[in-house]
N, C-alpha and C positions, 0 to 999 in steps of 0.2 A: 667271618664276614656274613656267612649266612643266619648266624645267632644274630648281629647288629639287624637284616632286614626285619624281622617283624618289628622291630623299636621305631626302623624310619618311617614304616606305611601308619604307626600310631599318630606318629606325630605330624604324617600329613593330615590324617584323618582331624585331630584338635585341632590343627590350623585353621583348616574348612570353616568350622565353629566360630571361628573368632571375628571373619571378616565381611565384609559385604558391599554390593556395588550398587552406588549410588546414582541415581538418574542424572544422564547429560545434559543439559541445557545447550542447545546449538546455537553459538558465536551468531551476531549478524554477516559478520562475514563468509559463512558459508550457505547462507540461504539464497544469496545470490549468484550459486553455483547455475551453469545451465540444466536441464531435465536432461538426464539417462547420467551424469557424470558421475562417480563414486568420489567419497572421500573418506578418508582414515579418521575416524574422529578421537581426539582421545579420551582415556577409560582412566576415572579416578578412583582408586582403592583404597579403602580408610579402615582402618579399626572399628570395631562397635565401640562405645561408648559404654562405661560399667557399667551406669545407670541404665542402661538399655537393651542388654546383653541377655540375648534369648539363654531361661535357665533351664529349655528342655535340649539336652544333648542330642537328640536326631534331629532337631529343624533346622533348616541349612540357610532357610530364605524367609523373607517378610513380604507382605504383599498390601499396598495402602488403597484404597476405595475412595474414588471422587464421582461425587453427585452433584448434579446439575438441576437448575431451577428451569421450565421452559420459560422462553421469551411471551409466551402469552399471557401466563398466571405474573409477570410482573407488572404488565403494562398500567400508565395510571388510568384512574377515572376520567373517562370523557364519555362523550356522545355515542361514539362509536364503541364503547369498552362500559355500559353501566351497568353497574354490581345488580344484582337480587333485588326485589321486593323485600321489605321486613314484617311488613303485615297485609293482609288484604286490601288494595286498593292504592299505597304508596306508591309514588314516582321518585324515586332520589336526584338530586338537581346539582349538578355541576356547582361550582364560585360563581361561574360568568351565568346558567342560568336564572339560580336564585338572584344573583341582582337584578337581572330584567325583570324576573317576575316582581321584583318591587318595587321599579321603578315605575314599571306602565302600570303594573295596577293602583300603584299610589297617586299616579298622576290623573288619574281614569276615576278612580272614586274621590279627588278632591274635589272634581267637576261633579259629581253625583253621589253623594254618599249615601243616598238610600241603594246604592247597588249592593246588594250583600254577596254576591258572589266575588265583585272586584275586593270589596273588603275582607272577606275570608281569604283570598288570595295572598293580599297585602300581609293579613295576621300571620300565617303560617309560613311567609319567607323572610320575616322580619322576627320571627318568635325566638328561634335558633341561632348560633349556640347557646345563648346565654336566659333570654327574659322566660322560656320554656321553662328550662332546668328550675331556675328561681321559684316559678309558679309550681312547681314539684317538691320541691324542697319545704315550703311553706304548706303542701298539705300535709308531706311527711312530719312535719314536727308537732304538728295537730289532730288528734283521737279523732275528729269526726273526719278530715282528710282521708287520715289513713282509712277510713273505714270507705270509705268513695274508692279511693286506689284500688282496696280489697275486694269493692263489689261490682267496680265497673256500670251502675246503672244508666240506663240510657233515656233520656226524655221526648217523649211522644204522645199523641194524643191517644195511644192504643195504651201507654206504660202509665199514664196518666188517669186515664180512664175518665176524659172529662165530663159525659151525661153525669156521673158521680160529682163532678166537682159543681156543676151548676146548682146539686139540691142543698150546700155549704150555705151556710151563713153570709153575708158578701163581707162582712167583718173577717174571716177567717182569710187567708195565704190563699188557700185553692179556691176562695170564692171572689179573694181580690186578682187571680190572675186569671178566670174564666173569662171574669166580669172584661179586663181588660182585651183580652184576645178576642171579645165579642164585638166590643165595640171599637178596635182597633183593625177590625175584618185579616186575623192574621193565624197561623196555628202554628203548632211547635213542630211540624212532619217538612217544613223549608228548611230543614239545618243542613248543610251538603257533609259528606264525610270529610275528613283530614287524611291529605295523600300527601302534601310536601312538607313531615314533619320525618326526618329519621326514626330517632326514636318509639318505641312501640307506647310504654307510660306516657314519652313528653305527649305523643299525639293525643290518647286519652284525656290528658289534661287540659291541652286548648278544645278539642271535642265539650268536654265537659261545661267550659266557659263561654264556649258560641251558642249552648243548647240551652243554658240556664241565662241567658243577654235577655227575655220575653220577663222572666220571673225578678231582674231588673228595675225593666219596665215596672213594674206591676208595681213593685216595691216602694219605687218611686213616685209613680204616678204619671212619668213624662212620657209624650204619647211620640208616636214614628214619623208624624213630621220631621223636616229636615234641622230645625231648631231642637226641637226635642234630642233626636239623635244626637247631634254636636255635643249638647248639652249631658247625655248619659256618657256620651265617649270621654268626656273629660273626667266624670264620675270614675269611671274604668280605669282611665290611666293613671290617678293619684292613686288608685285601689290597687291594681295589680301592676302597674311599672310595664304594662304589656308596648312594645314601640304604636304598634297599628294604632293605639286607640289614641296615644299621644298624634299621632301624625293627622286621624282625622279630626284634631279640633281646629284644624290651620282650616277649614271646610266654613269656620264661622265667618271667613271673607266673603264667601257665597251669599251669604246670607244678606237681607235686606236692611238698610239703615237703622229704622227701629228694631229689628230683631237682635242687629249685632248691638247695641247698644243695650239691650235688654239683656243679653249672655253676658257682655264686662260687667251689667249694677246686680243684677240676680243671681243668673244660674251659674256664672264662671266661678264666683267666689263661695258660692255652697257646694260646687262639685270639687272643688278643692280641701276646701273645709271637713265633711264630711266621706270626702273616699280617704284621706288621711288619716282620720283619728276613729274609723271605724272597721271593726274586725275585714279579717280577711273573704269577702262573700265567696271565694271558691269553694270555700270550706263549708258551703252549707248544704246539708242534706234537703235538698226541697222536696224529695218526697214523702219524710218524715214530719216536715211542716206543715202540712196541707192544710190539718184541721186548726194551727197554729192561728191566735187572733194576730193578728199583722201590724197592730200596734204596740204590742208586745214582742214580737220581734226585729221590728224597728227599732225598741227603744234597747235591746240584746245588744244587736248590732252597732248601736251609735248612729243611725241614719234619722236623720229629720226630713221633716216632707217638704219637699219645694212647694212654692206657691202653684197652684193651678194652671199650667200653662195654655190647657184649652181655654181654660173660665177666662183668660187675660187677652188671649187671642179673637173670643170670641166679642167680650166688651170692648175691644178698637174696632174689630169691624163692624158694631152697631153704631160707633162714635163717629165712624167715617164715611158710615152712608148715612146719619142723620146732618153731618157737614157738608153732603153733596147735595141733599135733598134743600138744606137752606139754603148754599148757593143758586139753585134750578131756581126755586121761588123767587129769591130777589132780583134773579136777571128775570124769571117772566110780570116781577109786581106783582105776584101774590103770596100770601103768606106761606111759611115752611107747614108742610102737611102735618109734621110732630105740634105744631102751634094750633093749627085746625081741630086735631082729635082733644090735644088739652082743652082747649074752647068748651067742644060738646061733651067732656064728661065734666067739668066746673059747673055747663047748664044744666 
């Protein structure tokens, strides 16, 4: 008998090895025991598993690690919970933000679209997710894009350097947009920055597009009148598919009888025309064009010049105060003053 003991403490020993206790799970029914009362819970005893079966002969036990996420790092975005900045200056905007923001500023700058700051509003909550990306994608697929992406430059009258641009030829890009900014009393240092764009690229690239809106202008020839504007937004939105610029052409209801009738026969169906079948203008380095003659990149681009919208502006209101001056005459019985000065240079 005493030769059999060392054989049985072996073989309790490899049993040890083989088994192991599994965690209880407590019945609902005893959860509802009162506090202080004990209960005998039972203990299930399994085999290991082969496939699982510790192959170091002295480990007796396993021990598993559960990690926990806190309740704060999962909360969603809201008001009270808003993530980081992504770049200097950014606000990131709730669902329910960003639509107010483009509701009221949409609504705010149809009644006034010379507000550029309601409309920078409108552009950058209406840009995202999708017309953004788009306008990024199209520079990325284009050498001179990429090449803007890559330099990031920014439009100013200090990066500009426009005393230089006024000694230009007026023929030339930087001498047709001084020209314009002179006598359109406006400078390129009003652009605001872009804060409700996520994105760090997308925001450069609406940045990009609000800064070069003047060089446009200039391009075109249509001045910052409330016509005029209507009239380039419509430009915009067949050109770059942005929603803002779409949304402020509904602005041409504002506008006065002749005027709107003059955007359906002129300007609606050249800004259609024209931002369609001509290159992508985000894509254009305007600082490399400066000394660029401007009818040569006109005709690069596919852009034709609209009729003069001052020149046309300016010949109704000579029309319509020589018809107030001939009405005045005929109710006082005497002749129209235009009739008078014809007289004395005939004599």
């Amino acid at each position: 008998m005493k030769v059999l003991q060392p054989c049985l403490r072996s073989t309790r020993r490899s049993s040890h090895t083989l088994t192991t206790t599994t965690t209880t799970t407590i019945s609902p029914r005893y959860s509802s025991l009162p506090s202080g009362t004990s209960a005998v819970l039972p203990t299930i005893v399994s085999p290991i598993p082969p496939a699982t079966r510790n192959r170091n002969p002295t480990s007796t036990s396993t021990s598993t690690t559960t990690s926990f996420i806190p309740r704060s790092q999962t909360r969603a975005f809201s008001v009270l919970n808003r993530p980081p900045p992504n770049y200097p200056g950014h606000v990131p905007l709730t669902v329910v933000e960003r639509a107010a923001l483009a509701i009221g500023s949409g609504v705010l700058s149809f009644l006034d679209p010379r507000r550029g700051d309601l409309i920078a509003a409108l552009g950058e909550a209406t840009a995202t997710p999708y017309f953004a990306p788009r306008l990024r994608r199209a520079m990325l697929s284009h050498p001179t894009g990429r090449r803007i992406l890559r330099d990031r430059p920014r439009i100013t009258s200090t990066s500009l350097d426009l005393p230089r641009l006024r000694t230009l030829p007026p023929s030339t890009v930087g001498g047709t947009y001084v020209a314009w900014l002179d006598r359109e009393g406006v400078t390129p240092d009003t652009r605001a920055g872009v804060r409700y764009v996520d994105n760090e690229e997308c925001a450069y690239v609406i940045q990009r597009y609000r800064e070069s809106h003047d060089f446009y202008h200039a391009l075109t020839g249509l001045p910052v009148v409330r016509e005029g504007e209507v009239a380039l937004k419509a430009f915009e939105f067949a050109n770059t598919l942005l929603p803002m610029t779409g949304l402020s052409v509904f602005a041409v209801a504002t506008l006065k009888p002749a005027e709107r009738r003059r955007f359906w026969s002129i300007y609606g169906p050249w800004a259609v025309r024209n931002g369609l079948r001509s290159e992508e203008v985000i894509n254009v380095y305007w600082e490399e064009e400066l000394e660029t003659d401007v009818r040569e990149l006109r005709a690069r681009l596919g852009i034709e010049t609209p009729p003069d919208l001052r020149d046309i502006r300016k010949r109704e209101r000579a029309e319509r105060k020589r018809a107030r001056e001939a009405a005045a005459a005929a109710v006082a019985g005497a002749p129209p003053v235009a009739a008078q000065q014809d007289g004395a240079q005939g004599t």
